[in-house]
C-alpha positions as CSV (number, residue, x, y, z in Angstrom):
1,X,75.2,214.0,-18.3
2,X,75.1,212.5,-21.6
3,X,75.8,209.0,-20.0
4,X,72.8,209.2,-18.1
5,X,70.3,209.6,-21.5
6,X,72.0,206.2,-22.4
7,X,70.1,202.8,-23.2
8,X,71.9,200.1,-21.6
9,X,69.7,197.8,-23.2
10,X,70.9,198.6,-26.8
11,X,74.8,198.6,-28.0
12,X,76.3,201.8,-27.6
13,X,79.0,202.8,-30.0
14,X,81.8,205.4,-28.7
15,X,85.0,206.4,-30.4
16,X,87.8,205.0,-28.9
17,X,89.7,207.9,-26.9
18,X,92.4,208.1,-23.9
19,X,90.7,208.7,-20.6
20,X,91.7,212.7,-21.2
21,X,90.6,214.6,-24.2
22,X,92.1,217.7,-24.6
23,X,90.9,219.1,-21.1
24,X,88.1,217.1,-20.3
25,X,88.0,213.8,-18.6
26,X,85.9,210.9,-18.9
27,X,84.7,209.4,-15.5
28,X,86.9,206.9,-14.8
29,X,84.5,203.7,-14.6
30,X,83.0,204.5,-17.8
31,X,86.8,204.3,-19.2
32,X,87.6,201.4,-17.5
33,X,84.6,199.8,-18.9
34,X,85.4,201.0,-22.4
35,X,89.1,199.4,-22.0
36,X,87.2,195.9,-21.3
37,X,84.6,196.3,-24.3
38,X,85.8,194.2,-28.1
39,X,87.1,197.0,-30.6
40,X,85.8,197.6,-33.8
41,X,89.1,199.8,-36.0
42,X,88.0,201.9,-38.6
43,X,90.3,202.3,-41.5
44,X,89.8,205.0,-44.1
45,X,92.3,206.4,-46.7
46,X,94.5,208.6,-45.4
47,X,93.9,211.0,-48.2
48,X,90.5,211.5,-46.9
49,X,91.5,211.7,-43.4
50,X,93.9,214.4,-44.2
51,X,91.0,216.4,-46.0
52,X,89.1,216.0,-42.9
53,X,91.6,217.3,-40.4
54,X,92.1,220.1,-42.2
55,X,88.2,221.1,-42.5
56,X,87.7,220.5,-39.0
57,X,90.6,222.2,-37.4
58,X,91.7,224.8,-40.2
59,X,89.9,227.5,-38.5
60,X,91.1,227.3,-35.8
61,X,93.8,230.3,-34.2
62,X,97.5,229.1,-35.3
63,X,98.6,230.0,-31.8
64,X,96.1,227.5,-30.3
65,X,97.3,224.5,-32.8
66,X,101.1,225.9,-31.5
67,X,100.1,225.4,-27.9
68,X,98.5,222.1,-28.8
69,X,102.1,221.1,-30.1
70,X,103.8,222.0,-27.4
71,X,101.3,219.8,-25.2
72,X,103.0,216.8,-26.7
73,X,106.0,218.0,-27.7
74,X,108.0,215.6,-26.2
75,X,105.6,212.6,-27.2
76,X,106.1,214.3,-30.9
77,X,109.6,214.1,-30.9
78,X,111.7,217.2,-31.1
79,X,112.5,217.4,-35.0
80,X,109.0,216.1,-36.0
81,X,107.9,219.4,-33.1
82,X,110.0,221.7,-34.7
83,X,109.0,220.4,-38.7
84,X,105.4,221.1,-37.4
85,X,106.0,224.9,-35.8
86,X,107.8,225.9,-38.5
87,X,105.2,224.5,-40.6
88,X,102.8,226.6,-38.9
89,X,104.5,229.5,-38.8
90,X,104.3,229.6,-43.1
91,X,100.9,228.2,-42.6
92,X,101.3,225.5,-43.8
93,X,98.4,223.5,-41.9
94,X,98.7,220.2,-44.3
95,X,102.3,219.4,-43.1
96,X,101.4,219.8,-39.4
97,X,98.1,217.6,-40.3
98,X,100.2,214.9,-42.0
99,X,102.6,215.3,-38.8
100,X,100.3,214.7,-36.3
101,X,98.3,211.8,-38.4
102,X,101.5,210.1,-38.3
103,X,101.8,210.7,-34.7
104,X,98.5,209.6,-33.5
105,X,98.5,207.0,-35.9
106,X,101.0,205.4,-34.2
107,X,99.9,206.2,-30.8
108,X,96.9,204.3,-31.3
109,X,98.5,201.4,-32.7
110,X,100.5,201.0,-29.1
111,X,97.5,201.8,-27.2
112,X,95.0,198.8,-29.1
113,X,98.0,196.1,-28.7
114,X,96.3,194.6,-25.3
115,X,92.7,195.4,-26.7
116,X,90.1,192.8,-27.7
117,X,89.3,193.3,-31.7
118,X,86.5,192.4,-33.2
119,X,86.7,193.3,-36.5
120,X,88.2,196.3,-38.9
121,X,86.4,198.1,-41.3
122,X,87.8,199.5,-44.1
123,X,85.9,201.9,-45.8
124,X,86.3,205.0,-47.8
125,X,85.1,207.0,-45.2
126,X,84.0,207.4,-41.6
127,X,80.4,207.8,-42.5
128,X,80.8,204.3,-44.7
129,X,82.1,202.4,-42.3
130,X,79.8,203.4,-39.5
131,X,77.2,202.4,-42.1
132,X,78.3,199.3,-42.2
133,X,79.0,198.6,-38.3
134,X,75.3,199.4,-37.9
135,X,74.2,196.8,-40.4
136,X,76.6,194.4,-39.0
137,X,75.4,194.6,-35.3
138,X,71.9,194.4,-36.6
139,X,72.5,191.4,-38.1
140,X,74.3,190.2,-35.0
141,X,71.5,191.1,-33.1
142,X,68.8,189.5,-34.6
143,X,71.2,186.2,-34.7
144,X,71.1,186.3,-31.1
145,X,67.8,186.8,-30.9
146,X,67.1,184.2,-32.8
147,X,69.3,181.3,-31.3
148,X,67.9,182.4,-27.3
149,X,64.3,181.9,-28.8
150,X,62.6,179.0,-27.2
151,X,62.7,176.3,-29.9
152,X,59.1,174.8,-30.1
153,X,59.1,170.8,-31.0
154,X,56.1,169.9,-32.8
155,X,57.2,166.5,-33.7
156,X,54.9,164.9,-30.4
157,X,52.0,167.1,-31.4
């Protein structure tokens, strides 16, 4: 539904995500499309990004981030799975969030190996660097513009 509010006209900027999220799929064009499209990686500190996994999931029910676990247990590893539940168990969420950074981090690196990158950003956070992607496809933009605008030769006039 979302898809459908799109402009096609003007560069549309999606976080990079396996064709499943959790339980919900994206159509299957619209992935394959995505897989075609040049990257852009975002890099912040992983200090920050540990900060922000922990705001956004902390409230969550410790039985659904155990279920979650055991969703990719066997991705995970078995010791880093059972590091993680146990870490749960005494609640402690920043040990299962530097787990599963670790985890995903390295899942994405295998996933963008056959992927076209543009460019990576490093910034100090996600909001920073989306800043400066903006600003950097503007200016990309208006270069284009520019060089496919009919050149005018006065020199005959």
């Amino acid at each position: 539904v979302a898809l459908a509010a799109c402009d096609f006209s003007r560069p549309i900027w999606v976080e990079d995500e396996s064709e499943n999220i959790g339980r919900v799929n994206l159509p299957r064009s619209f992935f394959l499309h995505l897989r075609r499209e040049p990257l852009f990686v975002l890099h912040t500190p992983e200090s920050g990004r540990l900060r922000r996994v922990l705001a956004d999931y902390s409230s969550l029910p410790a039985g659904d981030i155990g279920d979650s676990l055991d969703r990719i247990k066997k991705r995970l590893g078995g010791a880093e799975h059972a590091k993680a539940r146990q870490a749960l168990e005494q609640g402690d969420l920043a040990v299962v969030a530097e787990l599963l950074l670790a985890y995903y981090d390295r899942a994405y690196a295998k996933q963008l190996r056959d992927r076209p990158l543009m460019a990576t950003i490093e910034a100090e956070s996600p909001a920073t660097a989306v800043g400066l992607l903006v600003k950097a496809s503007a200016r990309d933009r208006e270069k284009q513009d520019r060089d496919m605008a009919p050149s005018l030769d006065v020199s005959s006039m």
